[in-house]
C-alpha positions in Angstrom: 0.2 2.1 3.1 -1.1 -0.5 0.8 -4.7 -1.3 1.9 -5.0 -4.6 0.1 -3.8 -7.8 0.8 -5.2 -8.9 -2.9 -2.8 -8.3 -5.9 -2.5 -4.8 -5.5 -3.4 -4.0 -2.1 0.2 14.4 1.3 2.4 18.0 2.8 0.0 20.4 4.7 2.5 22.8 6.3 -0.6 25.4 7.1 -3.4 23.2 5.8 -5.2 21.5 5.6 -23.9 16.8 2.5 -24.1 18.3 5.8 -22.7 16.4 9.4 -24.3 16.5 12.7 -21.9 16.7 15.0 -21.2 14.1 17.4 -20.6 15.6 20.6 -21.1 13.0 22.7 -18.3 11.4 20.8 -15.8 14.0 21.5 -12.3 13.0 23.3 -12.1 14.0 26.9 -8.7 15.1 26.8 -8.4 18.7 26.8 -5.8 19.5 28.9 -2.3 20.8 27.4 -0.3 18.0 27.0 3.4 17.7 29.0 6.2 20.0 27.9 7.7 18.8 24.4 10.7 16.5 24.5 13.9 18.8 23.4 16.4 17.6 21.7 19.8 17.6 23.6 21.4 19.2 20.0 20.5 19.2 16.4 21.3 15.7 15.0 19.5 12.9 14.7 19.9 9.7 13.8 17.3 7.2 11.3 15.7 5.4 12.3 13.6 7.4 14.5 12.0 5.5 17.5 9.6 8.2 19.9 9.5 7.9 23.2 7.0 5.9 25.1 6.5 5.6 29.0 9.6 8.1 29.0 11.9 5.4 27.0 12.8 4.8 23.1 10.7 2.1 21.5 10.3 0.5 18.4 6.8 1.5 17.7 4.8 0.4 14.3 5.0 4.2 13.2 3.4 3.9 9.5 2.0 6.5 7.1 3.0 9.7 8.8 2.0 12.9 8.6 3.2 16.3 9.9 1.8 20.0 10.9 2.7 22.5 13.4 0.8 24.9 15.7 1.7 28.6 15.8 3.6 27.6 18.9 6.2 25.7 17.0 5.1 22.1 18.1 5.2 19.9 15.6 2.1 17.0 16.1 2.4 13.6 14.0 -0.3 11.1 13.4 0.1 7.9 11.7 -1.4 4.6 11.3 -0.5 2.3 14.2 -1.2 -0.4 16.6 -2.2 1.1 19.7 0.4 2.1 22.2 -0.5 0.6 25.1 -2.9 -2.1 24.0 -1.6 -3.7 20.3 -4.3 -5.9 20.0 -6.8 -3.0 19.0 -5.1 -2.5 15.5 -5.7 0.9 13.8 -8.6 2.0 16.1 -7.1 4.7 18.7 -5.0 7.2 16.1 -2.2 8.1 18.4 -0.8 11.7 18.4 2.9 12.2 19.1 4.6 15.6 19.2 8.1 17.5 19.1 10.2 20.3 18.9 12.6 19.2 16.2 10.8 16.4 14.1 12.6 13.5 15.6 11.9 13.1 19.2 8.3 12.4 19.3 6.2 12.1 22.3 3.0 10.1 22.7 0.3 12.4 23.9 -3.0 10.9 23.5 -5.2 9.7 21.1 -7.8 11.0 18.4 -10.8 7.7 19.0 -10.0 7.7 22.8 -13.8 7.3 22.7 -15.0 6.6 20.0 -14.6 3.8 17.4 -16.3 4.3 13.7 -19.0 2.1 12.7 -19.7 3.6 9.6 -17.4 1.7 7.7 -17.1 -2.4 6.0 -17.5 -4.4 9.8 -14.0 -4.7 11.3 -12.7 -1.8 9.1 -9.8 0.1 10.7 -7.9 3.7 10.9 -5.6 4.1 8.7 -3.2 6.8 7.2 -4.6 10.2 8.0 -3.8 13.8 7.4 -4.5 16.9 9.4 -5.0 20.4 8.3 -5.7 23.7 10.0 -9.1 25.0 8.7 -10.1 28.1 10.1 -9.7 27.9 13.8 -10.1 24.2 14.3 -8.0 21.3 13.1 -9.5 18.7 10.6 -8.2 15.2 10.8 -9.4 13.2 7.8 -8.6 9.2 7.7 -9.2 6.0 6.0 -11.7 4.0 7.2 -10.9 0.0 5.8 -10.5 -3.3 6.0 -7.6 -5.2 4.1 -9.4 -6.2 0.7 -12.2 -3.4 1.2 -14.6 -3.1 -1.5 -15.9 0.1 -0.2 -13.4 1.8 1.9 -14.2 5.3 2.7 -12.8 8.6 4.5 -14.1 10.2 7.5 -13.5 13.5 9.8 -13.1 14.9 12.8 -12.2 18.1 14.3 -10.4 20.0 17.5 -9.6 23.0 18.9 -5.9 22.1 18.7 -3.6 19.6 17.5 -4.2 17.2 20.5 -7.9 17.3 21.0 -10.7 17.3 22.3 -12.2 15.5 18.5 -15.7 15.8 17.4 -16.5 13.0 15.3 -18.2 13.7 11.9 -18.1 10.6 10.4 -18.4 9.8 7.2 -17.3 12.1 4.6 -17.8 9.4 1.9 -17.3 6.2 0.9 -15.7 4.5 -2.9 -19.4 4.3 -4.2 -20.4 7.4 -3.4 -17.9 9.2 -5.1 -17.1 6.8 -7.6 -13.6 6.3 -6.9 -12.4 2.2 -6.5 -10.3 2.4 -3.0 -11.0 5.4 -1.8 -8.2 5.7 1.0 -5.6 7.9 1.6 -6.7 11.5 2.1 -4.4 14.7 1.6 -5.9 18.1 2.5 -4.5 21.4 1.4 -4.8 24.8 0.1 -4.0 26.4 -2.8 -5.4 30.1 -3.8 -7.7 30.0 -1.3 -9.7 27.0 -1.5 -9.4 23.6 0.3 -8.8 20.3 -1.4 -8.6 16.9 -0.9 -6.4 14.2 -3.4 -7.0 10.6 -2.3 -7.3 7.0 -3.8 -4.8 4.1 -3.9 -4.0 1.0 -5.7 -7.2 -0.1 -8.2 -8.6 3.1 -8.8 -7.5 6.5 -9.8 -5.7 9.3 -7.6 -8.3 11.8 -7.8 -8.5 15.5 -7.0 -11.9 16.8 -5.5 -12.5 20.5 -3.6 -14.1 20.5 -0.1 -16.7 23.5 1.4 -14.9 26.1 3.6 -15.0 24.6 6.5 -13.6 21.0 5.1 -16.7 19.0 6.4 -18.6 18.3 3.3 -17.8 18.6 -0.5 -18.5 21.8 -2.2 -21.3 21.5 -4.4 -22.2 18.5 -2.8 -21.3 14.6 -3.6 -23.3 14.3 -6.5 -21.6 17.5 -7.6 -17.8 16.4 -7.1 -18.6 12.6 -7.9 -19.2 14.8 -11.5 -16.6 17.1 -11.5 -13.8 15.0 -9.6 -10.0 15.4 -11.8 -8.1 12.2 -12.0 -4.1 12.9 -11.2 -2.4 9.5 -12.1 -2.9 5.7 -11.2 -4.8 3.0 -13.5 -7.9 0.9 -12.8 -5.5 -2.3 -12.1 -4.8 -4.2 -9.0 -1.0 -4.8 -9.2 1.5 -3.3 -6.8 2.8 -0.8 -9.7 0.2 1.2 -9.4 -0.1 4.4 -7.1 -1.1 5.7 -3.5 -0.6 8.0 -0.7 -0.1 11.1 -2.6 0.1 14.4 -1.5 0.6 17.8 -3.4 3.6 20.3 -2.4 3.8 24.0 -4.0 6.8 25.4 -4.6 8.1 28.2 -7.3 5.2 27.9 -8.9 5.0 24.0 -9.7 3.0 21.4 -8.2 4.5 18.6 -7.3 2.8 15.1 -6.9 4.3 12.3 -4.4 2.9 9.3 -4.9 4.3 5.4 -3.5 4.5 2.5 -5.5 5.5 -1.0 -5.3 5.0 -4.0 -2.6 4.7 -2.4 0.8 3.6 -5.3 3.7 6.5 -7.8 2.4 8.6 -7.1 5.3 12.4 -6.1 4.1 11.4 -7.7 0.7 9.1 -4.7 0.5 9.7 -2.7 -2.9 7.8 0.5 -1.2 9.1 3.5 -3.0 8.6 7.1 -3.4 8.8 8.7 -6.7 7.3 12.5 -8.1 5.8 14.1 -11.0 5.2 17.9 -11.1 2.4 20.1 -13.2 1.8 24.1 -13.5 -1.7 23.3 -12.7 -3.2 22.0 -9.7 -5.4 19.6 -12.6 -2.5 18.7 -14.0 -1.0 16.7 -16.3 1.7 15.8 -14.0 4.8 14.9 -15.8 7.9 13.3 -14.3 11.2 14.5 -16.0 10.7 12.3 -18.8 7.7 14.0 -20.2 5.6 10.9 -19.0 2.2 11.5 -17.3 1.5 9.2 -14.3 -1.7 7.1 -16.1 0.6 4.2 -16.0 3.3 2.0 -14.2 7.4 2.6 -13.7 6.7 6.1 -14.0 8.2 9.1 -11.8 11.5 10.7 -10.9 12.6 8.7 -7.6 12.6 10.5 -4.3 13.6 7.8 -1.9 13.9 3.8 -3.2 14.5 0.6 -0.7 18.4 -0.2 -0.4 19.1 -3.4 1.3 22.0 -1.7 3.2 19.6 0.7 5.2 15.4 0.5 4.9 13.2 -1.2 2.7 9.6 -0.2 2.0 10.8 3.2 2.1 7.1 4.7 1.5 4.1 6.7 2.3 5.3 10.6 2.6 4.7 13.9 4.2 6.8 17.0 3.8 7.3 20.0 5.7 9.7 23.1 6.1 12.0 23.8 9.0 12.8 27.5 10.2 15.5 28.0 7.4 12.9 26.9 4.5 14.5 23.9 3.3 11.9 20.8 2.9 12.2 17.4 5.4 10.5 14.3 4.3 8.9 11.7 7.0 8.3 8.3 5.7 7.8 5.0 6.9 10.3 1.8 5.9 11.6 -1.8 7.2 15.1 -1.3 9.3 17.3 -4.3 7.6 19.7 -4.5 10.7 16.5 -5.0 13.5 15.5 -8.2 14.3 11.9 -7.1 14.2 9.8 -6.0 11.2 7.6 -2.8 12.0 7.5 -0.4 10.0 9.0 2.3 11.4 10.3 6.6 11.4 12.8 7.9 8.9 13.5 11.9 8.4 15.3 12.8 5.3 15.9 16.3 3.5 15.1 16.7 0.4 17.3 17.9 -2.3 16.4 19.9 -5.8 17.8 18.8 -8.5 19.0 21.4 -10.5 18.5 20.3 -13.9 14.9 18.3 -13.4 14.2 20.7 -10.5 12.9 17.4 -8.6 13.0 16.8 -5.3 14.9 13.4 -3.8 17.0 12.3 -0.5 20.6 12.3 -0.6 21.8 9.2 -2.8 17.7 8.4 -3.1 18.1 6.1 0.1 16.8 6.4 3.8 20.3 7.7 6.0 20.4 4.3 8.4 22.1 4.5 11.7 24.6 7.0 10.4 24.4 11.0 12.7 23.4 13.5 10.7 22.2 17.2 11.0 18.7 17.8 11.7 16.0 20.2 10.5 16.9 24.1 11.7 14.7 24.9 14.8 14.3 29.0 15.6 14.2 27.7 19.2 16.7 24.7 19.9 19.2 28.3 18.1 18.6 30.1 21.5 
């Protein structure tokens, strides 16, 4: 999502300085939520509105992001407008769930009770990312105001997917950690050790390492602020510069996500998805050009805006369905609604077999046309 309203403005399948916890902070809700939503069969149509009050609405549904519990429910989180009350922008972090990736429940809500105050004053939730560390689950957001000059990212953790959250607060801020726009948070593994790549237009996207339990940063601030590993982007404030990335693994190749482009225009957004892939988490990540991502127009194109279905097609996470093949959820403007939120889209991704890049069919969001869905071990029974 871009953050700023000035010239410029990941995938965690099993994922992904000292805090005092907060536990007078923590959400209430601990009860199971209601029985998952099941899909009546296995197609689904973009775009994807969940269900509210036990009826499809179209719900701002921006930024997504994606993990599932050992039971097989899948839990999203996104940035949003509250559900019930939309004039408290960004500050409840709804959680939705399902059992096939495209009927999604509302369930509750990470900051049921509690708002952060650590922030710029009026600064707001935006795009987080969740991640299974040890036995709890991390959620990790933005914490910003439109035009922030020192956004930062926080945590909080739960025994499950839904709650209860124990607020941490802070985990830094830009000037801490040296990083212009620090926003956008994607947590993950890799050989053992848990990561964090963040950052969005202005400043870098930057790879730092996190301690074991994913509340602080190993070594300390001071120590990553040092030792922090830029991945692409450029100190500029235009809209071709880079955000929201996250880092997927696969056949021994990183591969970088990043959006790019104009992304609150409405359906004159230019929002787009494109990837670069490395052999080392470091880097360089190079798209099939040979080009690293240090500057604009650069990337293979996983999903662009297309007038005759979504535009603002941005903002990614990825995830594998029971067969191993890789889904995309992204966020985009419908061009046949009247309306302009930004709302669901679920496309598969594709290998190209002579860049080995990933994209969606035709590189466009599928718009009101059936289509299979991901392959569910349980909707098979």
């Amino acid at each position: 999502m871009k953050k700023f309203l000035l010239p410029f403005v990941i995938l965690c399948v099993v994922c992904l300085s000292t805090f005092t916890a907060c536990n007078d902070n923590a959400s209430n809700k601990s009860e199971t939520p209601d029985e998952p939503i099941v899909a009546e069969n296995n197609f689904y149509t973009n775009p994807i509105f969940p269900i509210v009050d036990g009826e499809k609405k179209s719900t701002y549904q921006a930024d997504p992001y994606i993990v599932r519990d050992e039971d097989g429910t899948y839990y999203m989180y996104c940035t949003q407008t509250d559900v019930y009350t939309p004039e408290i922008a960004f500050k409840r972090g709804p959680i939705w769930k399902s059992v096939d990736m495209h009927s999604w429940k509302y369930v509750g809500d990470v900051f049921e009770n509690y708002v952060p105050d650590w922030g710029t004053n009026g600064a707001g939730v935006w795009a987080p990312t969740v991640c299974k560390v040890g036995d709890k689950w991390n959620f990790y957001y933005s914490l910003s105001t439109g035009g922030d000059s020192n956004p930062g990212i926080g945590v909080a953790t739960a025994p499950t997917p839904y709650g209860p959250w124990t607020h941490y607060g802070k985990l830094f801020n830009s000037e801490e950690i040296g990083v212009i726009n620090s926003i956008d948070p994607h947590v993950f593994y890799d050989e053992g050790n848990l990561y964090m790549v963040f950052g969005s237009f202005g400043g870098l996207i930057t790879l730092i390492e996190l301690t074991d339990d994913g509340l602080g940063l190993k070594g300390g601030l001071n120590y990553q602020k040092e030792h922090k590993v830029a991945l692409a982007g450029f100190e500029i404030f235009n809209n071709d510069n880079y955000e929201a990335s996250i880092i997927l693994k696969k056949d021994g190749y990183y591969y970088l996500f990043l959006s790019t482009g104009t992304c609150l225009s409405g359906k004159n957004s230019t929002y787009h998805v494109v990837v670069a892939r490395s052999q080392s988490l470091t880097g360089p990540y190079l798209d099939s050009n040979g080009r690293d991502m240090f500057g604009p127009n650069r990337g293979d194109p996983v999903v662009v805006p297309s007038l005759s279905g979504a535009m603002g097609t941005g903002h990614c996470a990825v995830i594998q369905d029971d067969l191993g093949e890789y889904w995309m959820l992204y966020h985009g403007y419908d061009t046949t609604a009247v309306a302009e939120p930004r709302v669901l889209y679920l496309d598969k991704l594709l290998w190209n077999e002579t860049t080995g890049m990933p994209y969606v069919k035709d590189t466009v969001a599928s718009n009101g046309v059936e289509l299979p869905g991901p392959y569910i071990n349980s909707l098979e029974k």
